[in-house]
N, C-alpha and C positions, 0 to 999 in steps of 0.2 A: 462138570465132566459126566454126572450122571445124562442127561437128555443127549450126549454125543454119542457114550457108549450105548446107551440104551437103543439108539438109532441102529446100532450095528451088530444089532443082537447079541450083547454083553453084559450078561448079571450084575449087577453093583455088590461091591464086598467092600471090606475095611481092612485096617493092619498096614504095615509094610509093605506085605509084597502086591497088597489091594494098588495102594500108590504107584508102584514102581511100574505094575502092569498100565495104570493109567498114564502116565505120565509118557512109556512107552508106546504107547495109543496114538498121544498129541506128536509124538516124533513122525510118526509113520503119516499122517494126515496131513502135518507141515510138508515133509514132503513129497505127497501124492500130488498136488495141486501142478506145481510149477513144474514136474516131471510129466504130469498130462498135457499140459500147455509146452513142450518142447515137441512131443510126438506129436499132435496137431499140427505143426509148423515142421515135422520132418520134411514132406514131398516138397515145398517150395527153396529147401535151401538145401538140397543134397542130389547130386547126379541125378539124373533119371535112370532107369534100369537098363536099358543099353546103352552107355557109357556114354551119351554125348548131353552135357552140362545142360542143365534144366535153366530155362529163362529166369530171369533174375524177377524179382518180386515186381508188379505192375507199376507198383508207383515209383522206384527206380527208374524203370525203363522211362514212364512217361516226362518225368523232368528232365533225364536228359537228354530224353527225342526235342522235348520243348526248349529248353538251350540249346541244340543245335538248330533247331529250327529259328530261333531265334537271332543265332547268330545268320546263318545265312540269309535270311530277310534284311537281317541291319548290313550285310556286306551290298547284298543287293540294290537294299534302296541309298548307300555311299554311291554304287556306279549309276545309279539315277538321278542322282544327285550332281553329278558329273554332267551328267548331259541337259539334265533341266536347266544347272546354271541357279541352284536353290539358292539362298542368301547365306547360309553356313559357309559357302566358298567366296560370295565376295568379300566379305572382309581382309580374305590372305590376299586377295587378288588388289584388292586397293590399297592394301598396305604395300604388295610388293612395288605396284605404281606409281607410287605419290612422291609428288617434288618433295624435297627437305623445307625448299622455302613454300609456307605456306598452306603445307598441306593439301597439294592439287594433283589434281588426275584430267588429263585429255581424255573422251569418249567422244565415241561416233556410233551409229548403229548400222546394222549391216542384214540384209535378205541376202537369198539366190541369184534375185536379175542383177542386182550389183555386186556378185560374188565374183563371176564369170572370170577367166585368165583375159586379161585384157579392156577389163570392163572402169567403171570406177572407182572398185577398192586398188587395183593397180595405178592406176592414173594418183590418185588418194595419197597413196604412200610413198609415189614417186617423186610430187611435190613437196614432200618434207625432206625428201631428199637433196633435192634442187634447191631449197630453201638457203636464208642466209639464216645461220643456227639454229636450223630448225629441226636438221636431223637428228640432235640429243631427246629432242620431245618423244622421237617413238616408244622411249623403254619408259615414257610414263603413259602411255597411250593404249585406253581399254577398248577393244570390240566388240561390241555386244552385239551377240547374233539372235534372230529370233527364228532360224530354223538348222535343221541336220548339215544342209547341205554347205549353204554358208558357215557354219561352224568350223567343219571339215576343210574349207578352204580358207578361213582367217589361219588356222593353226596351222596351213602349209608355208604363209608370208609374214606370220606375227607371233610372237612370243605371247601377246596381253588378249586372252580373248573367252569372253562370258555367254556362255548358252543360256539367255533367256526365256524359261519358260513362258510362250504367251497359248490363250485357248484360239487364237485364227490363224490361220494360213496366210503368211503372209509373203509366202516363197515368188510370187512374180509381181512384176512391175508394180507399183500401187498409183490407179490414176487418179488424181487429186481431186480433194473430196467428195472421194469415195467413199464407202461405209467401212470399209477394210482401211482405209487411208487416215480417216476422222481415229478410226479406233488404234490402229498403231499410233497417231498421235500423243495421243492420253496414253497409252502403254511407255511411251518416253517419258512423258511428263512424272507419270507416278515414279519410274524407274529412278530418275532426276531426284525427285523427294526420298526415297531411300537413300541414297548415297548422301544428299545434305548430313541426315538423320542419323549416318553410321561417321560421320563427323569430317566427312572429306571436302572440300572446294572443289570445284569442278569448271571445266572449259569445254563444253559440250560443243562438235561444230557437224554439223549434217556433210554425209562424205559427196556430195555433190559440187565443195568446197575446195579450192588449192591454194596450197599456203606459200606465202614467200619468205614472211619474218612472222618472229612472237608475237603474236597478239595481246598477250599479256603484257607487253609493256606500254600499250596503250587505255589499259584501264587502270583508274585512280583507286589509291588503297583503299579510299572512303568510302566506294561501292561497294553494298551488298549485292545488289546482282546490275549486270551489264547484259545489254543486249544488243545486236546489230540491228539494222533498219532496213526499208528497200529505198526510201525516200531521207537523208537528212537537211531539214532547214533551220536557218535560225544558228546561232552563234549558242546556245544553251543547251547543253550533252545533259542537264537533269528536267528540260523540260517532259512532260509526261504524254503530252498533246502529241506526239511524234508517234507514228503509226512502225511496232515493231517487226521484227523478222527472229523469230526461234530457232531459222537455220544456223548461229552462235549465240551462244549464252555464259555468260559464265556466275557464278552462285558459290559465294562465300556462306559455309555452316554456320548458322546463329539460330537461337530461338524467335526472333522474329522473321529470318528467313527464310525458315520451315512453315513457322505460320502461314507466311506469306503463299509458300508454296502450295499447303493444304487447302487454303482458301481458294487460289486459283482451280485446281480442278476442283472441287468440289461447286465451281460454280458456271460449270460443264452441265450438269442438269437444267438447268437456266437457260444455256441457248444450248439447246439441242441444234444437231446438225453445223455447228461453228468447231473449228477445230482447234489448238492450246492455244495458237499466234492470235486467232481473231477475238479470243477470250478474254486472253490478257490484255487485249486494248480496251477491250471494256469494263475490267476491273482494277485494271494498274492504277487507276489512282486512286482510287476506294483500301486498296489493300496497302499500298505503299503507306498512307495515311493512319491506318487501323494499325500497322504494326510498325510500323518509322522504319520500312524499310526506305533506304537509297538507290533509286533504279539511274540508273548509265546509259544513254543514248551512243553507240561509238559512232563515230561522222562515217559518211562513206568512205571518205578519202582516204580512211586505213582498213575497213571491213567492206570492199565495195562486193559490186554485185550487180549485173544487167538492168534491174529494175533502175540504175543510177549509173552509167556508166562511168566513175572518175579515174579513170585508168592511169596512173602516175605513179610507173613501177617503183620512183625514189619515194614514194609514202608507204604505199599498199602492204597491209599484212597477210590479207587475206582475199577471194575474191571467189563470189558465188555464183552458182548457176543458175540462180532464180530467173523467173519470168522468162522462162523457158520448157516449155513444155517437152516432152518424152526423151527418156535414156539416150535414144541415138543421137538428138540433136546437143542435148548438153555434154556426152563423150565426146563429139567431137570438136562443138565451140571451146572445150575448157582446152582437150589436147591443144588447140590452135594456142590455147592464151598461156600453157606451159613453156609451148615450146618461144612463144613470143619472150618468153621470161627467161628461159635459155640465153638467147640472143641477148638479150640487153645487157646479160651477166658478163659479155665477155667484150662486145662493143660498148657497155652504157650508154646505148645509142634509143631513145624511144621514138620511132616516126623519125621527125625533121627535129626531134631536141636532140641534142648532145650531152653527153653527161661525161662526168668521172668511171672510172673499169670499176662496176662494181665488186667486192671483196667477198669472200666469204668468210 
């Protein structure tokens, strides 16, 4: 106590009232402290002198400018999220789509030049209508768009439809093997391996396609993946030697089918300029082998297609527009081969055969 008092110009004495004075000393210094430290901090936590409230202390404000900041970024990048078509939304989107049996979802992809009112996503959709059971597949049936405008017009004629973010433009015509065409290629193919990956099955069929019956009831449970062809020969749906067509695919979820699927593009660096169809013939037996996957030939006779004409509406599930070049010609050979499929449904009449009224 001496060296405090002594600091404050205070004699030192003894006795009682020596103590009492000191002890009254330590009162008054205990506290001076935290009473100077309140005055200090008056201006920031008391009105300001014209009566309108003084700004709340900086680090206040700053956290909760940074939480709302925050939050508005995170609502924003949800609505961008919307429109890229990020993978946080597919999951609800193929969960909403998926058969009970089997866990499958129908996809197709979709641009602008095929958006069009009257174009082939109309033709597209029409034929599942026309179909014999085919129009329950719509509400499993995903559209994955790869630009605004097609987006915009899946969502005016379909319930199920995914804005895929890609980095090219891929809004007009795409003419075959193109650089834009090779690269949407592989843009499906990877898209294709995600969905394996998030544990769905999948019947992929290019919308250049009209359906008449389920295709699925023509592939064997045994396949892991099934693909259509432009040419089938030979009596053997697991020979490999068969040259495919990626315009229908379909891909059972497994860990070798994923494999499978990784290995295939990744060996896309390998032949530059060949696009997923030409790849896969060159690696489908290498891969099948490597992972025991089981690949499926389907015969034309139920997935046909121009390049094969087997046209025998009492088979056909499907029927492509391959090996045909440009939008206008294949809108309007397929319309011709719709509306041929009309007809048959109500005469069972094909050409010079006869048949039974088809049913639906």
């Amino acid at each position: 106590m001496y060296n405090i008092a002594k600091g404050f110009g205070i004699q030192p004495c003894f006795g009682i009232r020596c103590r009492m004075t000191r002890d009254f000393m330590v009162f008054l210094l205990g506290a001076a402290i935290p009473t100077a430290c309140i005055i200090l901090l008056l201006p920031s936590l008391c009105p300001s002198a014209g009566g309108i409230p003084a700004e709340r202390p900086q680090l206040a404000c700053n956290c909760n400018t940074a939480q709302l900041e925050d939050r508005g970024a995170s609502e924003l990048s949800m609505g961008a999220s919307a429109l890229r078509g990020d993978d946080d939304d597919l999951p609800r989107l193929l969960r909403s789509a998926a058969m009970e049996a089997g866990n499958t979802v129908v996809m197709t992809f979709l641009n602008e030049a095929w958006a069009a009112p009257g174009s082939l996503l109309d033709l597209f959709l029409e034929s599942f209508r026309e179909g014999i059971k085919t129009e329950p597949l719509l509400k499993h049936l995903v559209i994955v768009t790869v630009d605004q405008t097609s987006f915009r017009r899946c969502q005016e004629v379909h319930e199920l439809c995914y804005p895929l973010a890609v980095a090219t433009n891929f809004t007009e015509e795409q003419t075959y093997m193109s650089k834009a065409y090779l690269e949407m290629m592989w843009v499906r193919n990877k898209f294709q391996t995600r969905v394996l990956e998030l544990g769905y099955a999948f019947v992929f069929t290019d919308m250049d396609i009209v359906w008449f019956r389920n295709p699925l009831l023509r592939i064997p449970v045994g396949a892991d993946i099934a693909i259509s062809c432009d040419q089938f020969y030979g009596q053997d749906p697991y020979d490999v030697w068969k040259n495919a067509n990626g315009g229908f695919l379909y891909a059972r979820p497994s860990a070798r089918t994923i494999a499978f699927f990784k290995g295939w593009y990744e060996a896309r660096t390998a032949h530059p300029g060949k696009h997923d169809q030409d790849v896969f013939d060159k690696v489908k037996k290498d891969l099948s082998l490597r992972h025991d996957v089981a690949v499926h030939f389907v015969d034309t006779a139920y997935l046909g297609g121009f390049c094969q004409p087997k046209k025998d509406f009492r088979q056909l599930c499907t029927f492509h527009g391959n090996c045909l070049t440009g939008l206008r010609m294949k809108l309007d050979v397929l319309r011709d081969l719709l509306n041929q499929w009309k007809q048959f449904k109500i005469t069972g009449r094909q050409g010079e055969k006869s048949n039974t009224t088809v049913q639906n």
